[in-house]
C-alpha positions as CSV (number, residue, x, y, z in Angstrom):
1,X,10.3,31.3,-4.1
2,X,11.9,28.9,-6.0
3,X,9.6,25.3,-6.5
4,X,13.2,23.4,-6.8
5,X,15.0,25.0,-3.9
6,X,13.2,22.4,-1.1
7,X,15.4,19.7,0.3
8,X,15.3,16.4,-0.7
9,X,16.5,13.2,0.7
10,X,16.9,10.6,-1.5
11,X,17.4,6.6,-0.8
12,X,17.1,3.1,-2.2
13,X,14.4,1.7,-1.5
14,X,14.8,-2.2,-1.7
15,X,11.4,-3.0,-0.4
16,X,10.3,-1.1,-3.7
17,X,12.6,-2.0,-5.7
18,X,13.7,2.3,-6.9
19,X,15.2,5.4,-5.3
20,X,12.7,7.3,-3.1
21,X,12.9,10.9,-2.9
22,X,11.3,12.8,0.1
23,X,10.6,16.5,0.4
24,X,10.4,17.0,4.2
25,X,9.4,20.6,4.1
26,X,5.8,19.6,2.0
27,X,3.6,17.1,4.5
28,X,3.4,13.8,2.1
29,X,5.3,15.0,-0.7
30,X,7.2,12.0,-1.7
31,X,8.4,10.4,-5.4
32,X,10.3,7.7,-6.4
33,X,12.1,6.8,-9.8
34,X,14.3,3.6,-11.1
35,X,17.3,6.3,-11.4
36,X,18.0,8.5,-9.6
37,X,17.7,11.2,-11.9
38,X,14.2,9.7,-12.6
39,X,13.7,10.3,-8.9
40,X,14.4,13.3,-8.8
41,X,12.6,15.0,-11.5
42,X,9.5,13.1,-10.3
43,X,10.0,14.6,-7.3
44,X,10.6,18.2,-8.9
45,X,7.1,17.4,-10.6
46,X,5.4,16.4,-7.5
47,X,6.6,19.5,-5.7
48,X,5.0,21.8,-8.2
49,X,1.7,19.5,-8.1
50,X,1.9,20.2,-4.2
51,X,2.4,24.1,-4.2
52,X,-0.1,24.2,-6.8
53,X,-2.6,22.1,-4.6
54,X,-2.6,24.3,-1.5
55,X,-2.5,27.5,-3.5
56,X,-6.0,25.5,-5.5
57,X,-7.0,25.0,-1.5
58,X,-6.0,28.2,-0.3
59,X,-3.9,26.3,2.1
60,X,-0.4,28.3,3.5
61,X,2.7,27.1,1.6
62,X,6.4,26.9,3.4
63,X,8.8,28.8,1.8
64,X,12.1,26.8,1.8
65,X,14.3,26.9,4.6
66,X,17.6,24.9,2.9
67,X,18.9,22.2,4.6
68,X,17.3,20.9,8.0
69,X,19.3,19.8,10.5
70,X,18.2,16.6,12.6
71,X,20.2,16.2,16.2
């Protein structure tokens, strides 16, 4: 499984002030960055820190199903 191969939805946030980057697929894995390249590899980062924290937990981790559809 590839760590970089999650979606990722990525908006401006203007309450905040930076680009917020959401990975849907990982409950609560969310990054933000004042680019949006920033963003992104912060949110690259935090996915690794998440699979790495359930594997630590023992906990089941999703494999990556591309891009989700929302009707």
């Amino acid at each position: 499984m590839k760590q970089n191969s999650y979606e990722m939805i990525i908006w401006w946030s203007t309450e905040d002030d930076a680009y917020v980057v959401d990975v849907p697929e990982l409950p609560g894995c969310m990054a933000h960055g004042a680019t949006r390249q920033a963003a992104i590899k912060n949110a690259e980062d935090a996915v690794k820190f998440w699979i790495k924290t359930a594997k630590d937990d023992g906990k089941e981790i999703p494999q990556p199903r591309g891009r989700l559809l929302v009707a």
